[in-house]
TIBA-406846 format. One line per 10 residues: number of its first residue (from 0); for each residue x, y, z of C-alpha. Coordinates in nm, 2 decimals, decimal comma, padded with zeros to 4 digits. Layout:
% residues N
NUM) X Y Z  ... .
% end
This chain:
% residues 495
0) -00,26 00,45 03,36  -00,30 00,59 03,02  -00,41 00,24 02,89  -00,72 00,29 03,03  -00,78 00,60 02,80  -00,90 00,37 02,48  -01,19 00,17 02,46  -01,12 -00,15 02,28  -01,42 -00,24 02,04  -01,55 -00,66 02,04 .
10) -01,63 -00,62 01,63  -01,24 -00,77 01,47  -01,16 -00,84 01,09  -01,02 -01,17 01,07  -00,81 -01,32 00,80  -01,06 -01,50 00,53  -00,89 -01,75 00,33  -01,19 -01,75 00,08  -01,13 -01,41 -00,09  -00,89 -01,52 -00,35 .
20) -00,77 -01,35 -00,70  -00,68 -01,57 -01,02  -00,29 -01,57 -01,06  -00,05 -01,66 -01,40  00,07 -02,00 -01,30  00,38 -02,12 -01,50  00,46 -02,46 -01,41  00,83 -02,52 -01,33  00,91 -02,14 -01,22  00,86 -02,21 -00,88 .
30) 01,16 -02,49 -00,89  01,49 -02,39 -00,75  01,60 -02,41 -01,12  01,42 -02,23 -01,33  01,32 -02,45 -01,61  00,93 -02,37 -01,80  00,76 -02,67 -01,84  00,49 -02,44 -02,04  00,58 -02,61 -02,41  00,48 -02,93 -02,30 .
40) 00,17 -02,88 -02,12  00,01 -02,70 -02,37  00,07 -02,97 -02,62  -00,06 -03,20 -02,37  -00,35 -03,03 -02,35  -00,38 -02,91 -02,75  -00,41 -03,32 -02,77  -00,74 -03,40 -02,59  -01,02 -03,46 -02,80  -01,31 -03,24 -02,82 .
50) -01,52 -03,42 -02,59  -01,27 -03,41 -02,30  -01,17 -03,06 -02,40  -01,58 -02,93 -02,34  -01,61 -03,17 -02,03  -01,26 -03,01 -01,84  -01,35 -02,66 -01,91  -01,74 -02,70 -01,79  -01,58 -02,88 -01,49  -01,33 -02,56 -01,41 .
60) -01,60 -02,32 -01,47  -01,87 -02,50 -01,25  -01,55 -02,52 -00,96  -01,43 -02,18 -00,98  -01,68 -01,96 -01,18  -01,85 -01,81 -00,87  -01,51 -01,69 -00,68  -01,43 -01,50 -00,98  -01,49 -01,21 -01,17  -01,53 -01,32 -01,53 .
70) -01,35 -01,63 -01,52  -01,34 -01,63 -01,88  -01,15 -01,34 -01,96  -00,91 -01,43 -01,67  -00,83 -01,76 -01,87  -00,81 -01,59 -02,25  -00,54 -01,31 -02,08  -00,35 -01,61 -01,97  -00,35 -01,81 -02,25  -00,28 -01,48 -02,45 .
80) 00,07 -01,48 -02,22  00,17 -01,81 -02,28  00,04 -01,88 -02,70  00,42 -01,83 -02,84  00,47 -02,12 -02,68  00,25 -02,30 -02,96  00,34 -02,37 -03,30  00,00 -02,34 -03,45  -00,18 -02,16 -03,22  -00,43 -02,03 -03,48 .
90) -00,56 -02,41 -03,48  -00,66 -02,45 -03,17  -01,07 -02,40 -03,08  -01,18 -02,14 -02,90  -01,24 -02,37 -02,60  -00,89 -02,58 -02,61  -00,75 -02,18 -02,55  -00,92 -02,15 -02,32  -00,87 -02,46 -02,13  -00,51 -02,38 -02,16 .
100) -00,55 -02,04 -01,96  -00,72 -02,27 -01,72  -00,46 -02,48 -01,71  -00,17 -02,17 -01,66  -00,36 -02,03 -01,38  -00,42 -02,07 -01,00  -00,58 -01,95 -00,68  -00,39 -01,73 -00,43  -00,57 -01,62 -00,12  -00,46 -01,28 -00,05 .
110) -00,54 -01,28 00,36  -00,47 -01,66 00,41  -00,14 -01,60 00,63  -00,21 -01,30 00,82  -00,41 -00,97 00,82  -00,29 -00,63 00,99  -00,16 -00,23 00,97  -00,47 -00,11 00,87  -00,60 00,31 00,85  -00,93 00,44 00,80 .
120) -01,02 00,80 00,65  -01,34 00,90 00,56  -01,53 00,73 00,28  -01,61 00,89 -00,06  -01,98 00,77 -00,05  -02,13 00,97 00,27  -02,53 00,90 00,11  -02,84 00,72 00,31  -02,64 00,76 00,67  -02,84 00,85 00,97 .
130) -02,76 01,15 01,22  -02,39 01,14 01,39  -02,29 00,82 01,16  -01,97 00,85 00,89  -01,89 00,57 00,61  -01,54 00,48 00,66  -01,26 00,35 00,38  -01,05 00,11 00,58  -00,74 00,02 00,39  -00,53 -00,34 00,50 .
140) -00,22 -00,53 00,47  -00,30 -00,84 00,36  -00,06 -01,15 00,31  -00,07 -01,45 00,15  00,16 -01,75 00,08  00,47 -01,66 00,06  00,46 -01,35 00,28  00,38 -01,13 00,00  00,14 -00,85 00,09  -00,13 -00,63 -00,12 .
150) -00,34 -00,37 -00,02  -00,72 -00,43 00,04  -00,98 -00,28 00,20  -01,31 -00,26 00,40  -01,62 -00,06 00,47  -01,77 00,03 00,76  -02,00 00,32 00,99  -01,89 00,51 01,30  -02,13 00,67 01,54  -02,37 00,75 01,68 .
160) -02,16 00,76 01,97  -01,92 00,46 01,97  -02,12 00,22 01,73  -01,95 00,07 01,48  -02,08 -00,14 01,19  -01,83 -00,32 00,98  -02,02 -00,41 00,63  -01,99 -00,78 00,45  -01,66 -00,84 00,27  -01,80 -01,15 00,04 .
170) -01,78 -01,13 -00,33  -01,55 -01,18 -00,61  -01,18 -00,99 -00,55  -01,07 -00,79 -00,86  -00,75 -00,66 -00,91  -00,69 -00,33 -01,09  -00,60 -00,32 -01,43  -00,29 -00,14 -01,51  -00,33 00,19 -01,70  -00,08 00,47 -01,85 .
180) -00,05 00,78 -01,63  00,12 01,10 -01,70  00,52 01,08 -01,59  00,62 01,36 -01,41  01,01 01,52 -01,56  01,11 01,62 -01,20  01,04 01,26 -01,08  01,26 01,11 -01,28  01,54 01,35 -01,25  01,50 01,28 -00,91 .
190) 01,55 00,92 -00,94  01,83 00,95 -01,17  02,02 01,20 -00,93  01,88 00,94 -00,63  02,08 00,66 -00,82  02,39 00,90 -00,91  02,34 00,81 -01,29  02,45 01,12 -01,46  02,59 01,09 -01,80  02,51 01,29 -02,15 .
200) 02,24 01,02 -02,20  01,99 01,13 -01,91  02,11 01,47 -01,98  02,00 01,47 -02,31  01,68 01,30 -02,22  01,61 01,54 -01,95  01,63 01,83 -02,17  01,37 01,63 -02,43  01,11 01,55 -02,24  00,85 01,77 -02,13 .
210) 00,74 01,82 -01,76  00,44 01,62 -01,79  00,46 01,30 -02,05  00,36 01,00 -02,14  00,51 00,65 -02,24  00,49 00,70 -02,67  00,66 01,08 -02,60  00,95 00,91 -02,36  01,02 00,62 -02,59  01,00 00,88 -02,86 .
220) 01,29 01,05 -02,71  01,48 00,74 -02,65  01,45 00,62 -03,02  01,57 01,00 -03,15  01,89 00,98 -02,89  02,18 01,01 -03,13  02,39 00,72 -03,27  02,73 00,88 -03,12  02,58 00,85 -02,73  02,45 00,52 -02,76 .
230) 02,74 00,37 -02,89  02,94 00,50 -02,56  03,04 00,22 -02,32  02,72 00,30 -02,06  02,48 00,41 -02,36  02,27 00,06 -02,35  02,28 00,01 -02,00  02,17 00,39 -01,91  01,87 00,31 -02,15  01,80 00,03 -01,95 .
240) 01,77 00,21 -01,64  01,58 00,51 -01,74  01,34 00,32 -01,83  01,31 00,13 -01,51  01,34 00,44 -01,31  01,08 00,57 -01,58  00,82 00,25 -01,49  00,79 00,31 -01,11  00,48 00,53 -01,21  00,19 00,38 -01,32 .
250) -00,19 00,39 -01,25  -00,43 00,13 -01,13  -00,80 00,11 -01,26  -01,10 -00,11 -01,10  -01,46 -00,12 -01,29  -01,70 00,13 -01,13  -01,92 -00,14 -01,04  -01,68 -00,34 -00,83  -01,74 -00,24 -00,45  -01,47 -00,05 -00,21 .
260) -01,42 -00,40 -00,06  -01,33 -00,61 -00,37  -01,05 -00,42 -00,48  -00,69 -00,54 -00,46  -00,38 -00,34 -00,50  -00,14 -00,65 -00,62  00,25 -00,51 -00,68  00,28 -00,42 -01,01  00,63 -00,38 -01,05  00,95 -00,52 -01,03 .
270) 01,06 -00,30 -00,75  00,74 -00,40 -00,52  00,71 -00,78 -00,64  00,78 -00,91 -00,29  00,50 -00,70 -00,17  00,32 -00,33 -00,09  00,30 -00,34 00,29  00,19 -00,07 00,54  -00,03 00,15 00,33  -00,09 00,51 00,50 .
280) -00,41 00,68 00,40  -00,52 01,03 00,42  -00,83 01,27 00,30  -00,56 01,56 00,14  -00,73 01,91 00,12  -00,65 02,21 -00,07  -00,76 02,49 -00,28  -00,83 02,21 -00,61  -01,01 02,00 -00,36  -00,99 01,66 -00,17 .
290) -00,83 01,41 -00,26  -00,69 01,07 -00,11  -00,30 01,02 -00,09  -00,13 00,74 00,10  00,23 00,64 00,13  00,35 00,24 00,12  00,66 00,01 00,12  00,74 -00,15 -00,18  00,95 -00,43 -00,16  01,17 -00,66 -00,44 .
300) 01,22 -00,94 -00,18  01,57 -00,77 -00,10  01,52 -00,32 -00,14  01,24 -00,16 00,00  01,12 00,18 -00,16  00,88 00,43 -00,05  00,56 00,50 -00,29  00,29 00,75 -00,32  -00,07 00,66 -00,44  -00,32 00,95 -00,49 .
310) -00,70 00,88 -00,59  -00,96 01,10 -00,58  -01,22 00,82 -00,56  -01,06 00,50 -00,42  -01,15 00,33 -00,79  -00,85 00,49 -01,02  -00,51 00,50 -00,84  -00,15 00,67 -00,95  00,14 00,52 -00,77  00,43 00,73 -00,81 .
320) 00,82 00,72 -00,60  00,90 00,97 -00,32  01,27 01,04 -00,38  01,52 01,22 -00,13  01,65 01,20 00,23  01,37 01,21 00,38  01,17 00,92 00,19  01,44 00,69 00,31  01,31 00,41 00,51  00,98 00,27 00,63 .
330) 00,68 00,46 00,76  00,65 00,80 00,58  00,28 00,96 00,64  00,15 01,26 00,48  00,01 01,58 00,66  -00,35 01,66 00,51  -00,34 01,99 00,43  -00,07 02,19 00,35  00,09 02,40 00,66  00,27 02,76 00,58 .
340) 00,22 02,68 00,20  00,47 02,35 00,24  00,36 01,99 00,15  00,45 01,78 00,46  00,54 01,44 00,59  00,63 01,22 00,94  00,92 00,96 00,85  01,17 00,76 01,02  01,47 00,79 00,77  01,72 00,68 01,03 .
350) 01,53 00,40 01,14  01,44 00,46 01,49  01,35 00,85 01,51  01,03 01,02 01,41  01,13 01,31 01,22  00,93 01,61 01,00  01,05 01,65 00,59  00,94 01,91 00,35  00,88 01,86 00,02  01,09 02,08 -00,21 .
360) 01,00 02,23 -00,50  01,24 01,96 -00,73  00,98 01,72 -00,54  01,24 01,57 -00,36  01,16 01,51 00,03  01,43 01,70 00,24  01,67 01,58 00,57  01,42 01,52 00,89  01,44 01,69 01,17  01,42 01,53 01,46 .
370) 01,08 01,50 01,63  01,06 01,23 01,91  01,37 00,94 01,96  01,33 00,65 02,17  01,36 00,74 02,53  01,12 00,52 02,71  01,15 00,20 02,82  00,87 00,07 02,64  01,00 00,21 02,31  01,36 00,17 02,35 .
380) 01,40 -00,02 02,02  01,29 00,23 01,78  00,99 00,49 01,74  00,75 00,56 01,47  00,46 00,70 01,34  00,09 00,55 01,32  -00,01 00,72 01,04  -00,09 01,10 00,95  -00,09 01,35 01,17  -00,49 01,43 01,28 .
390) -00,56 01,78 01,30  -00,75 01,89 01,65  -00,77 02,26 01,81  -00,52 02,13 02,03  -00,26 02,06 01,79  -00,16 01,80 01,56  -00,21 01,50 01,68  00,03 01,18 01,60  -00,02 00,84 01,68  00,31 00,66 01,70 .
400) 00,46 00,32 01,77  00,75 00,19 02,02  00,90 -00,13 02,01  01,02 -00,25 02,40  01,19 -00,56 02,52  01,10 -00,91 02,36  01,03 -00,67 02,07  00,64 -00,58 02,18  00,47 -00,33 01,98  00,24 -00,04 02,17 .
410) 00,10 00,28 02,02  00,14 00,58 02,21  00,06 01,00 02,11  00,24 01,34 02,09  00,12 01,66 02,02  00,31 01,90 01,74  00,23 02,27 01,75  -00,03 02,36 01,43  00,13 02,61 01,25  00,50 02,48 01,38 .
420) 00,49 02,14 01,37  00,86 02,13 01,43  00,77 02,17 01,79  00,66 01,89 02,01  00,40 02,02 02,20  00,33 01,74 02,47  00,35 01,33 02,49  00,17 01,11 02,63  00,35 00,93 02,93  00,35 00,54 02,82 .
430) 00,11 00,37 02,58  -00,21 00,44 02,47  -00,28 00,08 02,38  -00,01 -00,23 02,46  -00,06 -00,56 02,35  -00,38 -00,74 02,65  -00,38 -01,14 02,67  -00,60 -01,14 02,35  -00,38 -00,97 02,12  -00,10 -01,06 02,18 .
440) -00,07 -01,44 02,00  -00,05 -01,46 01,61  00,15 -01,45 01,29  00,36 -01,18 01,47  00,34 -01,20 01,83  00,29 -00,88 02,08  00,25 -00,65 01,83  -00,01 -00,34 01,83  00,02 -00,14 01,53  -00,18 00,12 01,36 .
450) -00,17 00,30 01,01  -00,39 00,58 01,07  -00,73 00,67 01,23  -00,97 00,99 01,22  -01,17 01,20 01,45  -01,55 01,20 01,42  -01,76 01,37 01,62  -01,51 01,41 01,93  -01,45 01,06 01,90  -01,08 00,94 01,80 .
460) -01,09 00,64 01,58  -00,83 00,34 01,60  -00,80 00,09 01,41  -00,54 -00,11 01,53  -00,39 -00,49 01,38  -00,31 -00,71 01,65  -00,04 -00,93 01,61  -00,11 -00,98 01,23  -00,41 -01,22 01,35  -00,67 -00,95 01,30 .
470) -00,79 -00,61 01,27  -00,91 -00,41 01,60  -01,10 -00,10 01,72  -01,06 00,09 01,97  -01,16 00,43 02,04  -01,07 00,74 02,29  -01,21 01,11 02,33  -00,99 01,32 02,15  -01,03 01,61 02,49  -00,93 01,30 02,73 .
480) -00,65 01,20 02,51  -00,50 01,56 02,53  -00,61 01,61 02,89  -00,34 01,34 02,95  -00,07 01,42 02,77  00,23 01,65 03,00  00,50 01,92 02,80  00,79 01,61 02,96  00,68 01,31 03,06  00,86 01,11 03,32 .
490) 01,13 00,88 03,23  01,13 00,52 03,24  00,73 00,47 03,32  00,61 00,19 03,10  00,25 00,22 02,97 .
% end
């Protein structure tokens, strides 16, 4: 049985309700009417005496103080959000502002409902390790109340052999600070063409703008738009969505002394407000250098939308859209190198296929071809990837997923040719790792899934969630993995 290939590892991450982030909390937006009760509280509050004002705020800091990253500025950004709201706001003390950020703010535990999809590449620190050991970045979904999902992460060492040391994950959770980034022309055509908005507005704009620009040149385009094609019938609406299609790029910044573990990619925009699930990392390598890319899933609570970060050191992130055919659906994941000079990517555009794009040169990923469709029984339902391919003498090696009856989720492997990964190469007949007695209960039952793993030292590296209750190892030789694999499996053996 090729179950028996991976070794499952007894170190699990577990969801930890303690690692929280400080939230804007605006009492009444949460009823099914909308209806800001945000006037009112702060003149509740503006009316406490001095005493009481010093005695609540001392209170909130002793409480909270510790399970935050200064508090204090958390509280003066909120109140900062919510002062037009005061009449006189320049009369309030220093402390009753900041009681009234206290006051508009609130705990959410990122992890508290469920913690899963994880993939590991190596780490950017690789200093004071012993012989055969690697520092590993493992990314995670995590979700909180409300199902909404961000993007954490952990630390931990591989090897020698099959050790593996998972480091501490206490501390204060920050979340990035958003920062301008350089928009990219070709982007944004992209989108517009995406959306079939084509008028003389975005023509005109596109012809403006540079390829490379930021937000003062783009809104300095917008304001010099002439009079006559803003006063047409779609002028202020096209506006309105250039600029949206314009704000899917961004970058994310975290304080260089904030450890890998107490960062938190929290959505960002409107597009992924409901949540950035599923987040695929890889160690890209070219001529300029490594660098870390990953693909997610944003989602608005009703669209989702693929995304592309790229860091190259896990502290300042730039989150930009992937736009054409083939960065349709869920589950893109980036090759990490370059093969025959073309920029790479598994997907699953149709929904159920695992299919090969190429990025073309108006950045726009192109029509899949087919790799793999469901054809055994324990993946009728649909087939995906588990993250970028993993590059071995062998070939390229792909984890992917299969979803079988009662909708149970197993990983299982194929093998693409290195220089034509258009050709399948050989699959693994069944699963390399199906849901055992202890994974299979949790948030979402009988699920095994992966995001990614990486080869060290012979060694493949899987980490695996397990029915969104927790985060898994397991591991398999890379030389036994391919030793199994046959150029046409036999039909209808379930793994």
């Amino acid at each position: 049985m090729t179950g028996t290939l991976a070794v499952r590892h007894g170190v699990t991450l577990t969801p930890d309700p303690r690692r929280v982030i400080a939230k804007l909390f605006v009492p009444g937006e949460d009823a099914a009417v909308v209806r800001t009760r945000a006037g009112a509280l702060i003149d509740r509050v503006a009316h406490l005496d001095d005493e009481e004002t010093g005695r609540l705020l001392r209170d909130t800091f002793d409480r909270f103080g510790t399970r935050h990253r200064d508090l204090a500025g958390t509280f003066h950004h909120h109140y900062d959000l919510v002062r037009h709201r005061i009449a006189r706001a320049r009369d309030l003390s220093p402390t009753t502002r900041l009681l009234v950020g206290a006051y508009f703010s609130h705990e959410y535990a990122v992890e508290s409902a469920a913690l899963c999809n994880p993939s590991m590449v190596a780490h950017p620190d690789q200093t004071n390790l012993d012989a055969g050991q690697l520092r590993v970045a493992i990314s995670l979904r995590q979700i909180g109340e409300g199902h909404l999902s961000s993007i954490g992460f952990a630390t931990a060492i591989v090897g020698p052999g099959r050790r593996l040391t998972v480091a501490d994950r206490s501390g204060p959770l920050v979340v990035g600070q958003r920062t301008g980034v350089r928009h990219r022309r070709d982007l944004l055509a992209a989108g517009l063409a995406e959306e079939d908005w084509d008028n003389e507005v975005t023509a005109t704009v596109l012809d403006a703008l540079p390829d490379r620009y930021d937000e003062a040149a783009f809104e300095q385009v917008l304001g010099n738009l002439p009079p006559d094609l803003l006063s047409r019938s779609t002028g202020l609406d096209t506006l309105e969505h250039l600029r949206r299609i314009d704000a899917v790029s961004y970058a994310t910044t975290f304080p260089a002394d904030t450890a890998l573990h107490e960062r938190v990619l929290w959505p960002a925009t409107p597009a992924e407000s409901n949540g950035m699930e599923d987040a695929r990392f890889v160690r890209f390598t070219d001529e300029s250098g490594p660098v870390y890319r990953a693909t997610y899933t944003a989602y608005d609570g009703r669209r989702i939308a693929t995304r592309a970060l790229a860091s190259t050191d896990l502290r300042r992130f730039e989150v930009t859209p992937m736009r054409g055919p083939g960065a349709r659906n869920k589950g893109v994941a980036l090759f990490p190198r370059t093969v025959g000079g073309r920029h790479l990517a598994l997907c699953r555009a149709d929904g159920e296929t695992i299919g090969l794009t190429c990025l073309d040169g108006d950045n726009r990923w192109q029509e899949p071809t087919p790799l793999h469709a469901p054809r055994d029984s324990w993946e009728l339902i649909q087939v995906g990837n588990c993250g970028s391919p993993i590059e071995t003498d062998a070939g390229w090696l792909v984890l992917t997923h299969g979803v079988g009856p009662m909708r149970r989720y197993a990983v299982g492997a194929l093998l693409l040719d290195l220089h034509r990964p258009e050709r399948v190469i050989a699959q693994l007949p069944g699963a390399l790792l199906s849901p055992d007695p202890a994974d299979r209960d949790g948030y979402v039952p009988n699920v095994v899934y992966s995001c990614g793993g990486l080869v060290h030292a012979g060694e493949l590296w899987l980490p695996y969630g397990a029915s969104d209750a927790r985060v898994g190892f397991a591991t398999v030789p890379v030389a036994a993995l391919v030793a199994a694999m046959v150029e046409s499996p036999p039909r209808g053996r379930d793994g």
